[in-house]
N, C-alpha and C positions, 0 to 999 in steps of 0.2 A: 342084611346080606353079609356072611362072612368072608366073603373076596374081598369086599372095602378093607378088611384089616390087612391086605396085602397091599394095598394103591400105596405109591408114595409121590412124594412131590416130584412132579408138578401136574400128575395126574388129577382126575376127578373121582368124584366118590361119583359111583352108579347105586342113584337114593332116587331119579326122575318117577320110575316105574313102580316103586314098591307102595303097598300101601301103608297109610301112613302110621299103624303100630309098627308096623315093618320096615318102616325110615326111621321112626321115633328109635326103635332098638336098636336100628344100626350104627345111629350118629353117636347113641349112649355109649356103644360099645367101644368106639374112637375114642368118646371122652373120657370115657374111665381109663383106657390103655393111657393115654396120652397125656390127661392132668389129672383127675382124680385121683387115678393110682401111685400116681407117677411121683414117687417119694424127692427125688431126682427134679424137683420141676421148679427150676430157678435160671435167671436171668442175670448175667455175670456176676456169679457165685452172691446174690439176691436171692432169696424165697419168694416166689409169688404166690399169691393167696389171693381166693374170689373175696369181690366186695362185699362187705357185710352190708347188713339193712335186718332189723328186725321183725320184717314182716314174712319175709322167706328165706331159706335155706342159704346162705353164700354160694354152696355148688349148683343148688338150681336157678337160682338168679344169671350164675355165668354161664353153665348152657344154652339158658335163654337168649341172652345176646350173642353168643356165638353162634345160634343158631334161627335168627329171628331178627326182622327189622320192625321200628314204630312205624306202625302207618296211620295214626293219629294222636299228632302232638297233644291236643287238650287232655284226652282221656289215658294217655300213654301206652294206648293197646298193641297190642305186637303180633304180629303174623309170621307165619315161616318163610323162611327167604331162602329160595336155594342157591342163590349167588356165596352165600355164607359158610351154606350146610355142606355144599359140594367140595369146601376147602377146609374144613373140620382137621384134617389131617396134617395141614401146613401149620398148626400154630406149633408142634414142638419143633420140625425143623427150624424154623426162621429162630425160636426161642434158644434154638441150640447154637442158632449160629453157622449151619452147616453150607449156607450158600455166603459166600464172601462177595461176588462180584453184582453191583449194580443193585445194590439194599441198602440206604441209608438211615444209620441208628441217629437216632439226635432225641434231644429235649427241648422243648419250647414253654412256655407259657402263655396262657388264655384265660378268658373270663372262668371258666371254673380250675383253674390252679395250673401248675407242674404236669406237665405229662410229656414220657417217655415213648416217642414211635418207633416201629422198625416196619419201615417200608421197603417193597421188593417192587423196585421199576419197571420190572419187564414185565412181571405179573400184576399190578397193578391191586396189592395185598398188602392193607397195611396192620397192624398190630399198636394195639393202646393199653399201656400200663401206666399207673401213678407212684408213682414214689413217694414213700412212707417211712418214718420213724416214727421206734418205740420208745419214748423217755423211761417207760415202767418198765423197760428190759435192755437197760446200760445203750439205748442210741441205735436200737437194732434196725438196721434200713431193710426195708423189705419193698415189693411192689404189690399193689390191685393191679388186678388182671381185670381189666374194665372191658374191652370188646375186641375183635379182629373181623375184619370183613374185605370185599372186594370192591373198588374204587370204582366207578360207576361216574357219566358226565360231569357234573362241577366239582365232586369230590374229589377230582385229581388235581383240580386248581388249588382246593383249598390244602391240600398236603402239600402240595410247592409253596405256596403261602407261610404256612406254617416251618417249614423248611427253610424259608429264609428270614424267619424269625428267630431261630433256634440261638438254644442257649451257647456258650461257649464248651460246656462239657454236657457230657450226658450222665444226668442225675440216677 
């Protein structure tokens, strides 16, 4: 639907109704405006870059969690989530920084490493990147762009949680 490329935050994408080549192209259409394309696509004057894995794509890997929740841990399968897909369009504002009030940037650390959130309280939206250096490229800090999604019963506890662990700087 090419009206979603007008929504801005803290609207929704209208993706409920379409079928689903027709949701699948629109959310693309977001993603490529927004990070694929988006030469521009850095996180206080950081580059972020989807996570690699040699099995697929780094850009189609982070669509898929962008756009996609596990709904079975053993087998890692993922289904579409429209809590996710309908806020497609929030990860460059909040990346950009354009909302200042009542969004907490921090870092913490947890059993799988370092990581960098920026959470929006009111919306209930948080964003997960990791912080990386490149020793092969003079110390070059960059981030993985790991997932964003909408916060949902316990998942708001455990961002408080994680928020009062947080590092003293944000990595």
């Amino acid at each position: 639907m090419p009206l979603n490329l007008l929504k801005r935050y803290n609207s929704l994408l209208d993706i409920g109704g379409l079928s689903i080549p027709d949701r699948n192209a629109s959310l693309m259409r977001i993603f490529d405006r927004d990070i694929r394309d988006n030469e521009g696509f850095a996180f206080r004057g950081k580059i972020i870059r989807p996570i690699n894995r040699e099995d697929e794509l780094p850009v189609d890997i982070l669509f898929k969690h962008l756009t996609t929740v596990v709904v079975d841990e053993k087998t890692k399968k993922r289904d579409f989530d429209i809590h996710r897909s309908q806020r497609l369009h929030w990860v460059k504002y909040h990346i950009e920084e354009k909302k200042k009030e009542n969004v907490l940037i921090f870092s913490a650390k947890d059993k799988n490493g370092k990581r960098t959130y920026i959470y929006d309280e009111d919306e209930y939206y948080v964003i997960v990147l990791e912080p990386k250096t490149n020793p092969e490229a003079d110390n070059e800090e960059y981030y993985y762009f790991l997932t964003a999604y909408y916060l949902r019963g316990r998942d708001k506890n455990k961002i408080k949680n994680k928020y009062k662990r947080k590092l003293s700087e944000v990595l």
